[in-house]
N, C-alpha and C positions, 0 to 999 in steps of 0.2 A: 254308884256311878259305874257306868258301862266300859269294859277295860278296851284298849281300843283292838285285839287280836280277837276278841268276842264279837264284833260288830260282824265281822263275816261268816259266825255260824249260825248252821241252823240245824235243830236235832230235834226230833219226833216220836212218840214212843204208841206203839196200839198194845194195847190189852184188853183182858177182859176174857179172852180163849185161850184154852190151853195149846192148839194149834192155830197160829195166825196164818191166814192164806196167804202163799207168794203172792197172787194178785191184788190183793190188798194194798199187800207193802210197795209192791209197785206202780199200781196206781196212786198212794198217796204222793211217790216219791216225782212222780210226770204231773202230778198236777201241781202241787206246791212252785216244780220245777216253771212248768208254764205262766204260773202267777208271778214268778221274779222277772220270765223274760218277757210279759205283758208291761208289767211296771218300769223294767229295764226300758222299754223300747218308748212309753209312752216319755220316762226324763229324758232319752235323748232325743227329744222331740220331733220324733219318726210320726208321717201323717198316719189316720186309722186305715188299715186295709181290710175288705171285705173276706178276703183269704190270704194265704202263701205264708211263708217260712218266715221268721226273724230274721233282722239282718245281722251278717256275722260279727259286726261292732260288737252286738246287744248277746251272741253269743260269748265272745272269747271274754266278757266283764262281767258277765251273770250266770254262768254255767256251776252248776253244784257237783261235787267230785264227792262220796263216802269217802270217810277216810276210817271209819270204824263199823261193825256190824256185829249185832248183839245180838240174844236169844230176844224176844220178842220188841227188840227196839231196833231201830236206825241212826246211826248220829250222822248228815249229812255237812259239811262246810264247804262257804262260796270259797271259788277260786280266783283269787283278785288276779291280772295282769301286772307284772312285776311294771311297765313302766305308769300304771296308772296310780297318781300320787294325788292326794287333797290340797288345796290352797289354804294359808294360812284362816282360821274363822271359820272353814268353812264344816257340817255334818258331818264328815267323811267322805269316801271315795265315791264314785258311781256306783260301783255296785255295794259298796254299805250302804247305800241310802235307800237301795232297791230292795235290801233287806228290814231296813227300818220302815218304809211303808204297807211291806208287809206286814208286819208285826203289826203297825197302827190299822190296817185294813181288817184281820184278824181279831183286832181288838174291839173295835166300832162294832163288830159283828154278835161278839160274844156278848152287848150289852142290849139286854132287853125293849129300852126305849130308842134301838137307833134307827134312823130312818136315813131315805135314801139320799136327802143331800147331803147329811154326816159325810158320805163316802165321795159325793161332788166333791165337795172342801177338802179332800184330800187329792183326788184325782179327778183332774176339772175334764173332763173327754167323758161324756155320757154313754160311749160305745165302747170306751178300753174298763170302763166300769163297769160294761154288761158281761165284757169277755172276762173279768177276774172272776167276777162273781159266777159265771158258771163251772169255772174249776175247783171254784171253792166247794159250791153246790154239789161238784159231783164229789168228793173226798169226804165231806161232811158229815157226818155218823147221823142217822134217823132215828127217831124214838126208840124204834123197833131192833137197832140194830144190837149184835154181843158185843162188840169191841168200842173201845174208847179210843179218841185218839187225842194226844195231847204235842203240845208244839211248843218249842224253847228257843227263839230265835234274836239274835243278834245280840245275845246276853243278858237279856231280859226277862223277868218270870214267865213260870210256865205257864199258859192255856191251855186247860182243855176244850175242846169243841164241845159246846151245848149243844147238843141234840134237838134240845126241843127252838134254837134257831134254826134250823135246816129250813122248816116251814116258811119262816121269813124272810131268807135268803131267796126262796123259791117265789115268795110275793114280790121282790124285786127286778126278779127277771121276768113277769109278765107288765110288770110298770113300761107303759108305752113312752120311750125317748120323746121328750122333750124339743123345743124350740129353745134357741139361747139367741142374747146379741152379741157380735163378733165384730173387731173394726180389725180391718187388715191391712198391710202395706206391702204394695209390691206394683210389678210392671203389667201391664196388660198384654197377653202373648196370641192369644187365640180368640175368635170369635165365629161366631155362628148367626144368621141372621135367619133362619129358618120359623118352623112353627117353637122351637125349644128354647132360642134368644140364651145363646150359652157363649159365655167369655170363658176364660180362662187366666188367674194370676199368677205369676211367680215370685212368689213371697218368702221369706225368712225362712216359712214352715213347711218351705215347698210346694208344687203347685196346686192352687185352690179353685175349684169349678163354683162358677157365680153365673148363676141364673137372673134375667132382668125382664121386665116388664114391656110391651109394644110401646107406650107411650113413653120410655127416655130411651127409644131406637137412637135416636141423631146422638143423644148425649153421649152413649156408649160410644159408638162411632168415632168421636170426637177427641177420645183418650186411647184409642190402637197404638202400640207402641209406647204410651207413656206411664211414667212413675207418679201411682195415685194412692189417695186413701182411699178406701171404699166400706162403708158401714153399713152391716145389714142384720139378717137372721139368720143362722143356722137350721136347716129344716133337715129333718132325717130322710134319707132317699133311698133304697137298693141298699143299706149296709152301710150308707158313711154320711155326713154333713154336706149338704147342696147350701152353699151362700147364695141369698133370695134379695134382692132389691128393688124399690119400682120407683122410689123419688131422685130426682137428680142431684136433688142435693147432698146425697149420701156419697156423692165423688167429688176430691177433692184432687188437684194436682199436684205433686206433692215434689220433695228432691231429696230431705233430709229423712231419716232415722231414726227414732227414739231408742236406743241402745239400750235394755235394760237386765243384762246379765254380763258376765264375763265367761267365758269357757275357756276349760285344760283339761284333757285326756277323757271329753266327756262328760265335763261334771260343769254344771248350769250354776253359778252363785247370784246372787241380786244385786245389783248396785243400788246403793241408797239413792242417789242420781240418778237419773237418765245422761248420757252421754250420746252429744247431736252425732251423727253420723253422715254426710254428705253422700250422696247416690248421684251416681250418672251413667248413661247408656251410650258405648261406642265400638262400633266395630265388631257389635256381637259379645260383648264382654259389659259386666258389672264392675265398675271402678265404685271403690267405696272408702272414703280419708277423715281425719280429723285431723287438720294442720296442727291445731293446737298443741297435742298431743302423739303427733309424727305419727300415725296408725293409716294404712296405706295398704290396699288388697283389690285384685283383678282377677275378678271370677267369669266364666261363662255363663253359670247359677247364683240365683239370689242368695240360695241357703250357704252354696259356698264361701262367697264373698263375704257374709254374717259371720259364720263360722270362725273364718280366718281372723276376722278384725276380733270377733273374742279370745280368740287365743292370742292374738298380738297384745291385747289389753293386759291377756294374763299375766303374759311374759313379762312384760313391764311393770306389772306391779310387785311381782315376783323381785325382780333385778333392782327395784328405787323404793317402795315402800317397805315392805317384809323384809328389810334387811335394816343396821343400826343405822343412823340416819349418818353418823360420823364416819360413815366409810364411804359416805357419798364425794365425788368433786363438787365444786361449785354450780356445774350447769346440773348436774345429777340431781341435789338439791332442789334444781328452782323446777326440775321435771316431778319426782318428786310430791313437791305442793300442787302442782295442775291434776295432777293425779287424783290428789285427796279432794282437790276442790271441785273438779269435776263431775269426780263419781262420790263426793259425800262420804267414802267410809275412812 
């Protein structure tokens, strides 16, 4: 079992030469580095960008600090944010879990028969899984090369990097991206009626460009301004996912929410439940409630408004469930049960 102060390390060792080049050790130490804040950035569900910086969230939770430095080795450990804390159930913190996906990405790599949905199923974004795998790619030791490098992360056995997957690492990144289906929920913000037929949504996930067909011109039309579902395909464009649609009936009008996570200092947990979520638009602002359960937030952004109501859910489950039930009052209680009954866990 993984002790939980081990979950945020991560230590490296190359060998194999009696002199290991500084460049080396520091390039393994920038790309390893880039892979946590790839995976960092994709759990806090930041859209894919075709370039530019991480955002500082994904830095101040995922940044790796030495804390020791040896003759032919590195021992590097993440630096958690003192106030980011786990919920009860939950993997660990944000950036423990950004350590533990690498470790499983790492792993999936080291095995002879893995192919590239293995890596889907870990990291459902086709483009944050092209960007891992080229850092992996380049850190990778080739057949050819003297040194080994091996990896000990989040307190789990060592890896070393098989060399002779470098090769298939390398077949993965000329694998042409994919088409996937994607249903979306959000406001309709933007539109274009030119020869390109380009809307724009503001959704949970932040804004998503959807492309649509000549023949449901009217239909589009008809939802400016409004909170819809909209079902389509993901098609790869320029560096990131274009949402394509051409039937009408892939728009639905919509008011409610399917809630299905809770968030605290960044960290994404599932509810067993979905939890309805009430949307409406006034005044420039995203109102977003569940009476049931008192949860109540006024965003200007979709993502914000989402955001807030998970961390409102968190709080409360924090203060009436996670806690002995006998220290509740009577209304505590009967919160409580809606709680449990709600979200199922």
């Amino acid at each position: 079992m993984v002790k939980a102060e081990d979950k945020k390390n991560i230590s490296f060792s190359i060998t194999g030469e009696d002199k290991i080049p500084a460049i080396e050790m520091v390039g393994a130490i920038q790309h390893i580095q880039n892979v946590i804040y790839h995976i960092g950035d994709y759990l806090h569900g930041t859209p894919n960008r075709p370039k530019g910086d991480f955002p500082q969230v994904v830095k101040d939770q995922c940044t790796l600090f030495i804390t020791n430095l040896e003759m032919g080795s590195v021992i590097a450990d993440m630096q958690i944010g003192d106030a980011q804390t786990g919920l009860p159930g939950m993997d660990g913190t944000y950036g423990e879990r950004a350590i533990s996906l690498t470790n499983e990405f790492i792993g999936a790599l080291s095995d002879p028969d893995v192919s590239i949905d293995d890596l889907h199923n870990k990291i459902g974004n086709p483009h944050r899984v092209n960007k891992i795998l080229k850092e992996l790619h380049s850190m990778w030791p080739g057949t050819q090369s003297k040194s080994e490098l091996t990896f000990k992360i989040g307190g789990n056995p060592e890896k070393r990097l098989n060399p002779d997957q470098r090769d298939v690492i390398q077949s993965f990144l000329h694998t042409p991206l994919h088409e996937y289906e994607k249903e979306v929920f959000g406001r309709v913000i933007e539109i274009r009626v030119d020869e390109k037929r380009k809307i724009q949504i503001d959704t949970p996930e932040g804004p998503i460009e959807c492309h649509y067909s000549s023949d449901i011109e009217d239909a589009v039309r008809e939802v400016i301004g409004e909170l819809v579902t909209i079902r389509g395909m993901m098609i790869p464009s320029k560096g990131k996912f274009i949402l394509s649609i051409d039937d009408e009936v892939s728009i639905d009008n919509v008011s409610q929410y399917h809630l299905k996570t809770m968030k605290k200092d960044g960290i994404d947990t599932n509810l067993i439940r979905e939890v309805l979520i009430d949307i409406d638009f006034e005044n420039d602002y995203f109102i977003a409630s569940n009476d049931d359960l008192g949860l109540l937030s006024a965003k200007p952004k979709m993502k914000q408004v989402i955001e807030e109501i998970q961390e409102e859910l968190a709080v409360l489950w924090q203060e009436y469930v996670a806690v002995e039930e006998d220290e509740l009052t009577a209304s505590g209680k009967s919160l409580r049960k809606k709680l449990i009954l709600n979200t199922g866990m």
